[in-house]
Structures are given as structure tokens and as C-alpha cells.
N, C-alpha and C positions, 0 to 999 in steps of 0.2 A: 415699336411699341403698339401701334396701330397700322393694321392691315387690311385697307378696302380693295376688294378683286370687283370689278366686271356689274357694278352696285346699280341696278335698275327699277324704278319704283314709279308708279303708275295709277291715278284716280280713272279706273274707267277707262276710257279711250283717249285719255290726257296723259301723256307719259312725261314726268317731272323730272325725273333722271335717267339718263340714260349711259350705260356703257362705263362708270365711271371705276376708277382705278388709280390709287394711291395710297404710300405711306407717311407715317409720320416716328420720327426718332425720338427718344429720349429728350428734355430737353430742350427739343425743337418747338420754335414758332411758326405756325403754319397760319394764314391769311388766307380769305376767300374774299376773291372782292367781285363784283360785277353788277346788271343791272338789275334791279327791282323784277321778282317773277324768274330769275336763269336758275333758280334751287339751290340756293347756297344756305339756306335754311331748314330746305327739307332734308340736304344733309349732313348738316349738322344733326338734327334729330334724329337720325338713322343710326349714327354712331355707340349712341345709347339706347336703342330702338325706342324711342319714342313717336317714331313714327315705323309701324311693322308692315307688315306682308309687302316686302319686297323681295326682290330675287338679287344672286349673287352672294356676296359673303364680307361682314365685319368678325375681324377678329382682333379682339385685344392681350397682349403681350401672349399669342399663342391661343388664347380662349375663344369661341365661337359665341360670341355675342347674337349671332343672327341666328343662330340656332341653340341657343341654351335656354333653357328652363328653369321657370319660375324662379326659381332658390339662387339658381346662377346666377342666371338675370342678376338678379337683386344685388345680389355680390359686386359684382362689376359693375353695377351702376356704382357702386360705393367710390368706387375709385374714380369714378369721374364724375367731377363740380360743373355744372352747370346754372351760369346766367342769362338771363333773357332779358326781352328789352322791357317789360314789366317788372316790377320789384318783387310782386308776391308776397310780404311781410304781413306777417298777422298783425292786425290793426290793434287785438285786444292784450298785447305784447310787448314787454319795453324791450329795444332794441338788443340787449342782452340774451334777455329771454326767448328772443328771435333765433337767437347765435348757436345757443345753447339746446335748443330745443331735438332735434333729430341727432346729433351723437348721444346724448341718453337714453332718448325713444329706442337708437338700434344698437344701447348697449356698446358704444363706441369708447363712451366717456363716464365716470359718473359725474356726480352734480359738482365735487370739486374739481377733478381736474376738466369737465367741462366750463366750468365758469371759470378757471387758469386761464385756459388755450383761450376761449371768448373775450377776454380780457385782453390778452395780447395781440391776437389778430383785430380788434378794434383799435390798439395803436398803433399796429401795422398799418393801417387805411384810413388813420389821421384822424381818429373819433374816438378818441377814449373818453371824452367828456360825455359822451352823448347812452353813454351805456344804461342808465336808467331812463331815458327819456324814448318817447315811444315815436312810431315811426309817421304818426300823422303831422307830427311838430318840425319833421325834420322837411329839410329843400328835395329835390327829387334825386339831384348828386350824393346827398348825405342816404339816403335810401338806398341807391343804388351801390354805394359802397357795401352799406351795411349787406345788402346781398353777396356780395363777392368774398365778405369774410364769412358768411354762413354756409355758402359753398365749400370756403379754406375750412370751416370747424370739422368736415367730415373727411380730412387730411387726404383728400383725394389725391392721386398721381398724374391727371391732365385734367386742366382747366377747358368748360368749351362754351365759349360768348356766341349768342347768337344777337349781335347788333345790340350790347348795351348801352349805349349813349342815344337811341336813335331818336327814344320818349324825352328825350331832357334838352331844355332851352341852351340853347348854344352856350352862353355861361357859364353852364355845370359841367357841359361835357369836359373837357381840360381833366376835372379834377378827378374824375372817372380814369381816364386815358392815362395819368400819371400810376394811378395804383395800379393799373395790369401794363405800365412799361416797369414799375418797381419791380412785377412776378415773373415777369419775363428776364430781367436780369440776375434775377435769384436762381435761374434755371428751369422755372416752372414749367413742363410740357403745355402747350395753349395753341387751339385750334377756334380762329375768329370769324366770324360775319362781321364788316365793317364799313358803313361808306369813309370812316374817317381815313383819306390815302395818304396824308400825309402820317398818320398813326404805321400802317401799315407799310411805307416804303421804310422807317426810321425805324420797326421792329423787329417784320415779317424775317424770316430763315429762308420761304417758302412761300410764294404768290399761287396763288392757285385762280384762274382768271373764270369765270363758270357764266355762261350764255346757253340758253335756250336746254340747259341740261347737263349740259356737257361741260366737260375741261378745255374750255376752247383755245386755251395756253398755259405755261407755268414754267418758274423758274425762281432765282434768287429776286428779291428785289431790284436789285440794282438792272438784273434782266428787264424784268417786268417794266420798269420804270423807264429804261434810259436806252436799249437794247433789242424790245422784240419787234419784230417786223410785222407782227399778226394784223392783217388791217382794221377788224373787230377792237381786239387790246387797243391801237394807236388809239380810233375814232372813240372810244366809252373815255380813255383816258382825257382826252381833248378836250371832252362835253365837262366831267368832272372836276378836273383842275385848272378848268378856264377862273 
């Protein structure tokens, strides 16, 4: 479904990725886990080029993401949902009208079956009460939910989290981390930035372990976790799930 070759991306004389090369299937949960600063964030945003002028090659199911244009562009961003560790919600907006808001804009949906699908993917993420109430009222959990189904409103084909739990008091997160293990068992294609490792050894398809740029290991979970020899992997994991 996704196909990164050789993905190199560079501020200046700071190179933040280097060499990197991977896919991902249908379906599959894909995990990136490591330290603060190894670019597991810059690429994620490369994926969707949100973050451009790098070298090498994204391609989505066959499409050249890293080289399409405008119009393309835009297209295949449709198909991939993106949350971040910010909520982003229009404050002047009831959570509904949040949901709703961009499948009408790009003609996805009109206003009834968009307010349908918004309606259901709010009970989906345990908020249907919350549909008229706006997003200043809600906890940062209930917000950040409500992100994750405004993502699902543009019926994307792979989900890609870059660390959402990371803004929210340990409390909330749980309630977060239940509705994307919900999407992952439904089949949802999902590519994560995560420190939560216990989220990631009980989801992931696919560890991706990312240091100083690089994929400095990967494998299945149960790999990752229980299995690799990489003295890097041991020592991050050691520090983290002490």
C-alpha cells in the first residue's frame, strides 16, 4: 500500500533522515518507536509530504506522492487521515460541525450524509453525547478523540498518528489508545509515532525502531520486544520500560 525507497531529508547540513526504506501492507499496523529527535515524526510527514524537498521516493498504492502535483497531491492526501499530537478543532465549532466540516468543503459528502457518517463515527469514539457541544468544554481525551473521527469523516484508507497521546495527562491517554486499538482491529491500515510501548508491543504488525535517522532495527513485535540483539534497541528499551 505504501512504498518508501532510499527517503533522505535534510535542514541544511542537519540530515534528519537518512537512507530510509520501507513498506507497509494493507491492513497492517506499523509502529515507530525511539528517542526524542531519531525522525520518526519527520517521517511520518513525509508520507503525506507535509514536510517536502526531500530525495528518494513515497509512493502510495503505486502513485508517486513525492512527485505528484498539486491536484494529485491533494487526492492522496484524501486517502490519508492524519492526527497529531494537537487537536486542531475550530474553537468557533460544535464538535459535530468540526466532523463535518471538510467532506462538504471537498464535496465528499453533502450536509446529510455528512452529518450521517459524523454522527456514527462519534459513537464510534464513545461521544455521541458530545455532538453539539463545542470543543472548549470537552477534556483534551474527548478532543482528541473527536480528532481521530474527523480524520475517519474523510473515509481515508490509512490512518497516520504522529504521537497522539503525548499533549494529554496520563488519564486521558487510555481513552485515546482504546479507540485506535478499536481501528486497528477493524483492519484500519495505521502508521504510529508513539512512546506508549506497551500500546505498540500489544498492536504493532511492525516495529520500526528509528535512531539518529535511521531504521536502526525492525521486525514483528514480539521481535522487537523480546528478541533483538541490537545493543541500541536493548539499551532505549531498558530506559523506557524500566
Amino acid at each position: 500500500m505504501i512504498e518508501v525507497k532510499n527517503l533522505r531529508k535534510a535542514y541544511g547540513e542537519n540530515v534528519v533522515l537518512e537512507d530510509i526504506s520501507f513498506t507497509v501492507g494493507r491492513s497492517e499496523k506499523v509502529v515507530l518507536v525511539g528517542p526524542s529527535g531519531g525522525g520518526k515524526s519527520t517521517l511520518l510527514r513525509c508520507l503525506n509530504r507535509l514536510e517536502d524537498d526531500y530525495s528518494g521516493s513515497v509512493l502510495f498504492e503505486g502513485a508517486s506522492v513525492s512527485g505528484a502535483a498539486k491536484e494529485e497531491l491533494r487526492k492522496l492526501r484524501q486517502k490519508m487521515g492524519v492526527v497529531f499530537q494537537q487537536f486542531n478543532l475550530f474553537p468557533n465549532m460544535s464538535v459535530l460541525e468540526n466532523i463535518m466540516f471538510a467532506p462538504v468543503k471537498l464535496k465528499i459528502d453533502n450536509q446529510i450524509d455528512a452529518k450521517k457518517h459524523g454522527l456514527e463515527l462519534l459513537d464510534q469514539v464513545g461521544l455521541a453525547e458530545k455532538a453539539d457541544a463545542y470543543p472548549q468544554s470537552l477534556s483534551g481525551g474527548q478532543q482528541q478523540r473527536v480528532a481521530i473521527a474527523r480524520a475517519l469523516a474523510m473515509r481515508p484508507e490509512v490512518m497516520l498518528f504522529d504521537e497522539p497521546t503525548s499533549a494529554l495527562d496520563p488519564e486521558m491517554v487510555g481513552e485515546v489508545l482504546s479507540v485506535m486499538e478499536k481501528l486497528a482491529k477493524e483492519g484500519m491500515t495505521m502508521i504510529i509515532v508513539t512512546h506508549e510501548m506497551s500500546f505498540a508491543r500489544d498492536v504493532a504488525d511492525k516495529v520500526m525502531f528509528m535512531d539518529k535517522g535511521r531504521i536502526a532495527d525492525v521486525g514483528t513485535s514480539e521481535y522487537i520486544f523480546h528478541e533483538s540483539t541490537n545493543p541500541r534497541t536493548k539499551e532505549f528499551l531498558a530506559k523506557v520500560m524500566a
